[in-house]
C-alpha positions as CSV (number, residue, x, y, z in Angstrom):
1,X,19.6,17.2,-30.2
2,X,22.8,17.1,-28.4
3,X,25.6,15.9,-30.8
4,X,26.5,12.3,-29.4
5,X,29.6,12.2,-27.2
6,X,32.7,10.5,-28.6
7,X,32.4,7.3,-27.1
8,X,28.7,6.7,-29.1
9,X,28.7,5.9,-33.1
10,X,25.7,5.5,-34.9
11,X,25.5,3.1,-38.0
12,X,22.3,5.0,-39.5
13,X,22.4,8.5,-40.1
14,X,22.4,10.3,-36.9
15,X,19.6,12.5,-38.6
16,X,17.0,9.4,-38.1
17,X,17.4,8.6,-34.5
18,X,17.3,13.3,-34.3
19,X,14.1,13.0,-35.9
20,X,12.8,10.8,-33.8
21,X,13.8,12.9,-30.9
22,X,12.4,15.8,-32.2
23,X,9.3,13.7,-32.9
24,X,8.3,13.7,-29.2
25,X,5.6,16.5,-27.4
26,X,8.4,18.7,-25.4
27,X,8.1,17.8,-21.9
28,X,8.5,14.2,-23.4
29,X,11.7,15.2,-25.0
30,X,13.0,16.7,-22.4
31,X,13.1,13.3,-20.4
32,X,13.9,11.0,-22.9
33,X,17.0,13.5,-23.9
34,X,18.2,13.6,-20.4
35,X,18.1,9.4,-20.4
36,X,20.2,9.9,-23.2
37,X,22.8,11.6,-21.5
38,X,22.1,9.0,-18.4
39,X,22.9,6.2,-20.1
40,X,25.4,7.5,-22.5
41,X,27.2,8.9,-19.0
42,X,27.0,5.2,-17.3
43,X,28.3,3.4,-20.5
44,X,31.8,5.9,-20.5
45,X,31.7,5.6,-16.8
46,X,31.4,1.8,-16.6
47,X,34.4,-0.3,-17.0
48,X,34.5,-3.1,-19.9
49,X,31.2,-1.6,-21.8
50,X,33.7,0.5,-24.6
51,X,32.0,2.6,-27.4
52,X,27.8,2.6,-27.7
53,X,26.4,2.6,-30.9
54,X,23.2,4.5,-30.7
55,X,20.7,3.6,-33.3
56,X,17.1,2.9,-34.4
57,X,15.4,-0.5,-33.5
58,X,11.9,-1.0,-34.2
59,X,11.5,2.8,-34.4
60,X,13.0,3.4,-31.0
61,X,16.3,5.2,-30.1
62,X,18.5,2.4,-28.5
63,X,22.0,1.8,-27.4
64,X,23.9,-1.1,-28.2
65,X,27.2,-2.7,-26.8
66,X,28.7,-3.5,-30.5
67,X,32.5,-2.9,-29.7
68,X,32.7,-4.8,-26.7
69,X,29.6,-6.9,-26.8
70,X,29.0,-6.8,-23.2
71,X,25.7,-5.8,-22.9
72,X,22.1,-6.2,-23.4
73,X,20.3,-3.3,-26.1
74,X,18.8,-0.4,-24.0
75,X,15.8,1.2,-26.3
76,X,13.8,4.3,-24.9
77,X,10.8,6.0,-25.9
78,X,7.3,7.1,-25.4
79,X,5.1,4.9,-24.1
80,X,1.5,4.0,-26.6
81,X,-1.5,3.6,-25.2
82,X,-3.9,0.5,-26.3
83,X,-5.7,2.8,-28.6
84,X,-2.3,4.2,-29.8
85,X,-2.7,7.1,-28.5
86,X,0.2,8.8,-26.6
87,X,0.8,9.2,-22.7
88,X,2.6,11.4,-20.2
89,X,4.7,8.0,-19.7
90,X,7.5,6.9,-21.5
91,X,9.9,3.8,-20.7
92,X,13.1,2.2,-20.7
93,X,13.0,-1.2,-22.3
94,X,15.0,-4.1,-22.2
95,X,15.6,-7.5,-23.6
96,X,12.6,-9.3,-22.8
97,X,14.5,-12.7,-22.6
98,X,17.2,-11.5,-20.2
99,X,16.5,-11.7,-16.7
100,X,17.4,-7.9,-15.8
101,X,13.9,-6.7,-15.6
102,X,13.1,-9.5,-12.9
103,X,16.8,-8.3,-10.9
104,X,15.4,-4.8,-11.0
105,X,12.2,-5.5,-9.5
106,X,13.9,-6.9,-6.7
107,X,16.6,-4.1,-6.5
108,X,13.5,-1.2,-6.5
109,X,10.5,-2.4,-5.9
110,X,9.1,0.8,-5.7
111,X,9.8,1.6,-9.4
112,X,6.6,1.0,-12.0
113,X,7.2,-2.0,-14.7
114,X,5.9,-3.6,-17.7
115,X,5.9,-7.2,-17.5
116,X,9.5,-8.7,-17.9
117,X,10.4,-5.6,-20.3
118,X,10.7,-2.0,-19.1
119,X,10.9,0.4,-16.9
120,X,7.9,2.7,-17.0
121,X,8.2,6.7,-16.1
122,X,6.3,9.5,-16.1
123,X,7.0,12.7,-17.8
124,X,6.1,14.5,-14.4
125,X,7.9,13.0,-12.4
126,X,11.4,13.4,-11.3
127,X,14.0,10.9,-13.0
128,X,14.9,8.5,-10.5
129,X,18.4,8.9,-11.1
130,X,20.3,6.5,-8.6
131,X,18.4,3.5,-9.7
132,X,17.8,4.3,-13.4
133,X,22.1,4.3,-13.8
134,X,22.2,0.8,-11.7
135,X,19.5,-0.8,-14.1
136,X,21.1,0.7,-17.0
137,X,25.1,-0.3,-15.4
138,X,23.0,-3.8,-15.0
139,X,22.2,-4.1,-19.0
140,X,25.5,-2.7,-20.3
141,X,27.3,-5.4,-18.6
142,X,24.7,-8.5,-18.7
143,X,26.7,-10.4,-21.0
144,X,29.8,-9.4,-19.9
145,X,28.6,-10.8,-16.3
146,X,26.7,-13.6,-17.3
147,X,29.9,-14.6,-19.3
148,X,32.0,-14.5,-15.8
149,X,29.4,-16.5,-13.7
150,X,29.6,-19.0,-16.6
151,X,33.5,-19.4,-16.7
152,X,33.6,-19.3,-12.6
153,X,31.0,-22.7,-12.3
């Protein structure tokens, strides 16, 4: 795994969210690692979102806005099947009480979701680039935005 860029700390032992990396079939890998450097690229790149800490929550790699608290927590991984079983798709997920997931479905409706929780990919696809670093601008600044609308009414 890529060592994490300067502007991401892990509180957990950097070897636990590596393992779970190296956890994943290849192709699988391959995408989740590139997220990783999507998101890790829109958080330095995006104003007021400071350091990410990248850690493990419920089992799944996520990035969390704990300097600046500005943001909703971003986990990724593969996506289960019903039978637990694996699948060619894996997902972005978000904060299910948040309304980003709702916002993105109106941004790109031509992007696959579950429910009011993720975005859903598929390892054979091409990442949709463009509108994967809007979503994830979108969550890194949620609170940070949702604070402003509240001070402005």
């Amino acid at each position: 795994m890529p060592s994490p860029s300067n502007r991401c700390t892990s509180r957990r032992p950097e070897q636990s969210v590596a393992a779970v990396f190296d956890s994943y079939p290849r192709p699988i890998k391959a995408k989740l690692l590139a997220l990783r450097r999507l998101i890790l690229d829109t958080a330095r790149t995006t104003d007021g979102v400071g350091t990410l800490e990248e850690a493990l929550r419920w089992g799944q790699v996520s990035y969390l806005t704990t300097e600046s608290k500005s943001g909703s927590t971003i986990r990724i991984d593969q996506v289960r099947s019903d039978s637990s079983s694996t699948t060619h798709e894996y997902a972005v997920y978000f904060h299910c009480q948040t309304s980003l997931v709702e916002t993105f479905r109106e941004l790109y409706p031509k992007l696959r979701y579950s429910g009011n929780r993720a975005i859903l990919l598929n390892a054979a696809d091409k990442l949709p680039e463009r509108e994967l670093r809007h979503c994830v601008a979108l969550a890194l600044t949620y609170h940070r935005d949702s604070r402003s609308a509240a001070r402005r009414k």
